[in-house]
OpenMM code with the backbone's topology and positions (N, CA, C; nanometers):
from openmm import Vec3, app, unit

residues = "UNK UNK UNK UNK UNK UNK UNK UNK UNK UNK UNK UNK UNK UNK UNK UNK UNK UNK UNK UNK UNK UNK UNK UNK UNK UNK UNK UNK UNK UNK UNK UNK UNK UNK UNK UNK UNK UNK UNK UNK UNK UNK UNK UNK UNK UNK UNK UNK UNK UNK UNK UNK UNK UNK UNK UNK UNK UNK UNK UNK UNK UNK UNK UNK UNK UNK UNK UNK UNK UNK UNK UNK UNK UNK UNK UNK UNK UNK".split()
positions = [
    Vec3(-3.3094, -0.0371, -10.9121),
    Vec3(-3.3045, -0.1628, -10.9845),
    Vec3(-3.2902, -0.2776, -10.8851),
    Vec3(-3.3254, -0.3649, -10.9253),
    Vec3(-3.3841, -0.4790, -10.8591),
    Vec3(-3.2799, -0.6401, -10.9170),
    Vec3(-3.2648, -0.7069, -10.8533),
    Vec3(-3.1529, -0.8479, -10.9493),
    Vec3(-3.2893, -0.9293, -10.9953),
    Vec3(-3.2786, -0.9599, -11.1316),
    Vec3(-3.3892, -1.0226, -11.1506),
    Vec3(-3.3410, -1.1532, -11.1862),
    Vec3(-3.3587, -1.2257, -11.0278),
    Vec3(-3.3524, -1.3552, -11.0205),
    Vec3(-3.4404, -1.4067, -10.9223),
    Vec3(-3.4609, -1.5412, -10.9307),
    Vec3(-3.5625, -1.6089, -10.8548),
    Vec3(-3.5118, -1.6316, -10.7414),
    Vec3(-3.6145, -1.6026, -10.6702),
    Vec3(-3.6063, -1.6091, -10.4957),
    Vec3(-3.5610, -1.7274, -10.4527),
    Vec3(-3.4449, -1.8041, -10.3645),
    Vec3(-3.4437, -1.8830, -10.2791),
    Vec3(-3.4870, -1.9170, -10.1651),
    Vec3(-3.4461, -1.9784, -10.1218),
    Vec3(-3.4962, -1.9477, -9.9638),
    Vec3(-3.3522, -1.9817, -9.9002),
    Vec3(-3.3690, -1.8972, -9.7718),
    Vec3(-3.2599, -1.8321, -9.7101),
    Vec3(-3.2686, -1.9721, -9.5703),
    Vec3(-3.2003, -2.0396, -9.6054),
    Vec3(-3.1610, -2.1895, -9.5594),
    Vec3(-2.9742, -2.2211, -9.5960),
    Vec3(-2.9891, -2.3254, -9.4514),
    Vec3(-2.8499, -2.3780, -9.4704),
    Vec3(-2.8197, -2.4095, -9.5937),
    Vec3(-2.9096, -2.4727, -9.6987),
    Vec3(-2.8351, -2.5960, -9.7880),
    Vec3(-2.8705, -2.4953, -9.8775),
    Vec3(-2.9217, -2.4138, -9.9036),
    Vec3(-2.9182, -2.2788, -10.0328),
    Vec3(-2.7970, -2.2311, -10.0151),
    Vec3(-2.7631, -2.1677, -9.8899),
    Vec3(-2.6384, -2.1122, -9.8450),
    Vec3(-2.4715, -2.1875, -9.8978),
    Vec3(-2.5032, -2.3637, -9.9009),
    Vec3(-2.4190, -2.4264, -9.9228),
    Vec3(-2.3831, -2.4367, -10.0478),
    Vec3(-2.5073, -2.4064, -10.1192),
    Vec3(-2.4834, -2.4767, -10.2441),
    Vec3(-2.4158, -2.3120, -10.3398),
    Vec3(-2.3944, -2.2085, -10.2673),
    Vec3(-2.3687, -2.0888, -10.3250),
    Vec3(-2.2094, -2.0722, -10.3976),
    Vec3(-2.2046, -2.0042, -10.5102),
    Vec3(-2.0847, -2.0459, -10.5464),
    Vec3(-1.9193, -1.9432, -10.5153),
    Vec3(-1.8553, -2.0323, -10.5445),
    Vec3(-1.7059, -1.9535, -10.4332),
    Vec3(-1.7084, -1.8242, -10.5231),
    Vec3(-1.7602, -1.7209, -10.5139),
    Vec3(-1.7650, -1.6129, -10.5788),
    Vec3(-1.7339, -1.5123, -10.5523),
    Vec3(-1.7370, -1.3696, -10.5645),
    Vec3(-1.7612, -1.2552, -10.5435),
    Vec3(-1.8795, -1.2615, -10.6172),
    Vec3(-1.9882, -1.1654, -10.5545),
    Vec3(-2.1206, -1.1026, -10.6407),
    Vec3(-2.2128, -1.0620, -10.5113),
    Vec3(-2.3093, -0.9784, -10.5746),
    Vec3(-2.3795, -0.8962, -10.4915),
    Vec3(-2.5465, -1.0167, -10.4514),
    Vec3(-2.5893, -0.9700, -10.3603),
    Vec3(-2.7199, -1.0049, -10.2904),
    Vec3(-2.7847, -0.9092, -10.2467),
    Vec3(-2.9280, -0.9597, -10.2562),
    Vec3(-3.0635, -0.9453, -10.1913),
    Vec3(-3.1105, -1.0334, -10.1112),
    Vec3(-3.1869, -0.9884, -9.9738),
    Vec3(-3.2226, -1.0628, -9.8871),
    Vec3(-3.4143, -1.0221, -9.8920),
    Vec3(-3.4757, -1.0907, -9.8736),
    Vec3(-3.6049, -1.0362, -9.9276),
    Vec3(-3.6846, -1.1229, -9.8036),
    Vec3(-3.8245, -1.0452, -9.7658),
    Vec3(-3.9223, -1.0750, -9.7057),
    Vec3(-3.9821, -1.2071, -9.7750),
    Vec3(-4.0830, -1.2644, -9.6612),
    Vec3(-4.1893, -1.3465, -9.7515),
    Vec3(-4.2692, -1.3244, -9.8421),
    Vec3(-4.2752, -1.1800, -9.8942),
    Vec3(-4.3609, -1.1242, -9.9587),
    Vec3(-4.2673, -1.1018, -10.1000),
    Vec3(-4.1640, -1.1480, -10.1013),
    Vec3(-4.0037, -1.0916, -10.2177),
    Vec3(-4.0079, -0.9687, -10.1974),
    Vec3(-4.0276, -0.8552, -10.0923),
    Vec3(-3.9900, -0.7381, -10.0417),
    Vec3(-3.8367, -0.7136, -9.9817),
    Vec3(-3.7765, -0.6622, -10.0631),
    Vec3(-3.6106, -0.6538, -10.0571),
    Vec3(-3.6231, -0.6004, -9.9009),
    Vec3(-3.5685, -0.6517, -9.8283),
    Vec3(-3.5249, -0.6224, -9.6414),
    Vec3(-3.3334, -0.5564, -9.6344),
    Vec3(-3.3071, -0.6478, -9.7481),
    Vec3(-3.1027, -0.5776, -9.7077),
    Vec3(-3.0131, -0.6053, -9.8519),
    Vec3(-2.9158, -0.5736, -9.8523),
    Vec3(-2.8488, -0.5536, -9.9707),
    Vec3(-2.7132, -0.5912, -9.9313),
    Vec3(-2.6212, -0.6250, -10.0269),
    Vec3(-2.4726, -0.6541, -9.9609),
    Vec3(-2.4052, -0.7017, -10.0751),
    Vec3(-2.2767, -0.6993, -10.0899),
    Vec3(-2.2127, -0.7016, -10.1756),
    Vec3(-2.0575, -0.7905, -10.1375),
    Vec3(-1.9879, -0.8683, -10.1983),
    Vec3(-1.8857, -0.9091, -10.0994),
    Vec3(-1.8617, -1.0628, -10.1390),
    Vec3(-1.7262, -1.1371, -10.0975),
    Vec3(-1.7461, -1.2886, -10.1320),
    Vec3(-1.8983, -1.3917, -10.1021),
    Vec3(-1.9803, -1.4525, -10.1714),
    Vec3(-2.0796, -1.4710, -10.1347),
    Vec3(-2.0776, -1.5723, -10.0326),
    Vec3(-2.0368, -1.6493, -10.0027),
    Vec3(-2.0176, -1.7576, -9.9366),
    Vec3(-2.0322, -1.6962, -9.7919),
    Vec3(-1.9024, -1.6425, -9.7866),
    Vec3(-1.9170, -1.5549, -9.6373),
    Vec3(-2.0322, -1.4736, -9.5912),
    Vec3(-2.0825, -1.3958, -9.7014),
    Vec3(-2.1688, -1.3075, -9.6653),
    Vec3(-2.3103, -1.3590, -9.6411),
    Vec3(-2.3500, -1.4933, -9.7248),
    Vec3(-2.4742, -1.5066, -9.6947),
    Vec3(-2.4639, -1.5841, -9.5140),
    Vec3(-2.3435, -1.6618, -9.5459),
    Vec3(-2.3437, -1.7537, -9.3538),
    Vec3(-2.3750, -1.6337, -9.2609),
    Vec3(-2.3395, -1.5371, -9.3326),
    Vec3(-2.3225, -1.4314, -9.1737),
    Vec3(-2.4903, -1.4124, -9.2131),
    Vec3(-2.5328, -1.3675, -9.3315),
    Vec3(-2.7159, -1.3104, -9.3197),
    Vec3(-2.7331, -1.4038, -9.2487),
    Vec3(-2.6995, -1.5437, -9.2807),
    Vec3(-2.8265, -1.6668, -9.2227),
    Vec3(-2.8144, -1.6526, -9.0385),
    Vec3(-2.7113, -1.6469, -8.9857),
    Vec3(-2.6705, -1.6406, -8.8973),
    Vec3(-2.6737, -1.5122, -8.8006),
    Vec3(-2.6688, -1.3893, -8.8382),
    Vec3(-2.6876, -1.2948, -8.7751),
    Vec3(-2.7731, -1.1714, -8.8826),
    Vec3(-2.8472, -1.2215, -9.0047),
    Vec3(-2.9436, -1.1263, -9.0736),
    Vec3(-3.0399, -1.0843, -8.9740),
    Vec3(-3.1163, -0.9415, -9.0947),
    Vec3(-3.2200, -0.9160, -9.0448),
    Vec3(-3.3430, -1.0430, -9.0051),
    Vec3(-3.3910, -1.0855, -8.8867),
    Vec3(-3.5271, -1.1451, -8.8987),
    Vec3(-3.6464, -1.1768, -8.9763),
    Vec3(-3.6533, -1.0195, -9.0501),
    Vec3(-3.7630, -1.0590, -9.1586),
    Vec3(-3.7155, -1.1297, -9.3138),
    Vec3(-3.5906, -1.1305, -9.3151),
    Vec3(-3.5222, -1.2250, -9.4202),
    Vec3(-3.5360, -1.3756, -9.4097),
    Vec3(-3.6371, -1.4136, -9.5297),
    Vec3(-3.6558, -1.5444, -9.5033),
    Vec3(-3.6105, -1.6015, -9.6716),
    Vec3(-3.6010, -1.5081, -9.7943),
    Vec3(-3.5431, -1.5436, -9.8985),
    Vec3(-3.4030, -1.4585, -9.9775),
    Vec3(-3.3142, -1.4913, -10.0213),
    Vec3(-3.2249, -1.4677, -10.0758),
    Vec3(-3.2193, -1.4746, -10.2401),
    Vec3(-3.1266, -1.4002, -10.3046),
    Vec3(-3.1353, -1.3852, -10.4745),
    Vec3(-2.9752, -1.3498, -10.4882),
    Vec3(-2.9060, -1.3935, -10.5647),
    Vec3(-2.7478, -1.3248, -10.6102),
    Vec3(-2.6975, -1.3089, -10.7241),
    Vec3(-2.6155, -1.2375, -10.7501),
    Vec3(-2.5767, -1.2373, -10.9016),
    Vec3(-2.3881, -1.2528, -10.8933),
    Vec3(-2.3628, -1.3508, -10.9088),
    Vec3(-2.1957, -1.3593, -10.9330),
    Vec3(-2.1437, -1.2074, -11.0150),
    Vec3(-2.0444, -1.2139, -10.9604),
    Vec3(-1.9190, -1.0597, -11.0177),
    Vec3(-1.7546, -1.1226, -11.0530),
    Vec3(-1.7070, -1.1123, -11.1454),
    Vec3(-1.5724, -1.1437, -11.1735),
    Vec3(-1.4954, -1.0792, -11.0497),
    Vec3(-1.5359, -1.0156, -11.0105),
    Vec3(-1.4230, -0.9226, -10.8740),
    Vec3(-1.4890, -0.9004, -10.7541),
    Vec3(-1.3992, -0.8432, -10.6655),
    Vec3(-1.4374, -0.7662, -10.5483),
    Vec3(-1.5225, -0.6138, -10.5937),
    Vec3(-1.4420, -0.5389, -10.6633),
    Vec3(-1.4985, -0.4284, -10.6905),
    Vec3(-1.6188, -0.4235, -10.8034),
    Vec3(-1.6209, -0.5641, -10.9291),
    Vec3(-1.6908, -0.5751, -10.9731),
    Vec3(-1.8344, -0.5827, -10.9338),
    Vec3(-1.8178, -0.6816, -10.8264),
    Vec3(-1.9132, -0.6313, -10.6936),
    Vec3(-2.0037, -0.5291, -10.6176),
    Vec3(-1.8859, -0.4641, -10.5985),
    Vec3(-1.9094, -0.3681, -10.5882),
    Vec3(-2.0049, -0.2506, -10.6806),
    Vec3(-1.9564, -0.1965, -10.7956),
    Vec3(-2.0111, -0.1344, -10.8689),
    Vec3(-2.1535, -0.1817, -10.9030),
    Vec3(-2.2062, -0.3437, -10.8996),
    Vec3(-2.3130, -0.4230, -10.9255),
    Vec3(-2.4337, -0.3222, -10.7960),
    Vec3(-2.3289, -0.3421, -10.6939),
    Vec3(-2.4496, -0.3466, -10.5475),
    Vec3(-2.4534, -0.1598, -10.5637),
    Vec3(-2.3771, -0.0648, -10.6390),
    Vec3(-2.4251, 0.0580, -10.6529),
    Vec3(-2.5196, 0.0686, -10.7617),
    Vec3(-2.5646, -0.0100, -10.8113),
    Vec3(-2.6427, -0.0341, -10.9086),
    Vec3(-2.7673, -0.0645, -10.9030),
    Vec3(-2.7897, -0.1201, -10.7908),
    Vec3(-2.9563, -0.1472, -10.7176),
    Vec3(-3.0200, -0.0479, -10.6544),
] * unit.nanometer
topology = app.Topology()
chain = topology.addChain("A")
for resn in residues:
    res = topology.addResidue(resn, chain)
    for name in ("N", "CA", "C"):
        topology.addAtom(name, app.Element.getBySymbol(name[0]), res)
């Protein structure tokens, strides 16, 4: 399973505008070809993709989680 949400693009000010959450992500090719997966406070997690992701990640997608583990169980779900 796949998050069916619309692609961003994997930029500072996407990154900024992300909300103080827990919830899971997708990092996706130019092609919306899923490249990485991750689960975790989003804020933190996408600075680190933007900053030290895979290369071929040029768009991002997320889905907010009430929890850490809620989170969790989301990103065993893809």
């Amino acid at each position: 399973m796949s998050l069916r949400k619309r692609w961003q693009p994997l930029a500072r000010d996407t990154v900024a505008g992300v909300p103080n959450r827990y919830g899971v992500y997708e990092l996706g090719d130019d092609e919306g070809t899923v490249v990485a997966e991750g689960a975790g406070f989003l804020p933190d997690e996408l600075r680190e993709a933007l900053a030290y992701g895979d290369a071929n990640a040029t768009q991002v997608r997320w889905e907010t989680a009430a929890s850490e583990e809620h989170a969790e169980r989301l990103l065993d779900e893809l």
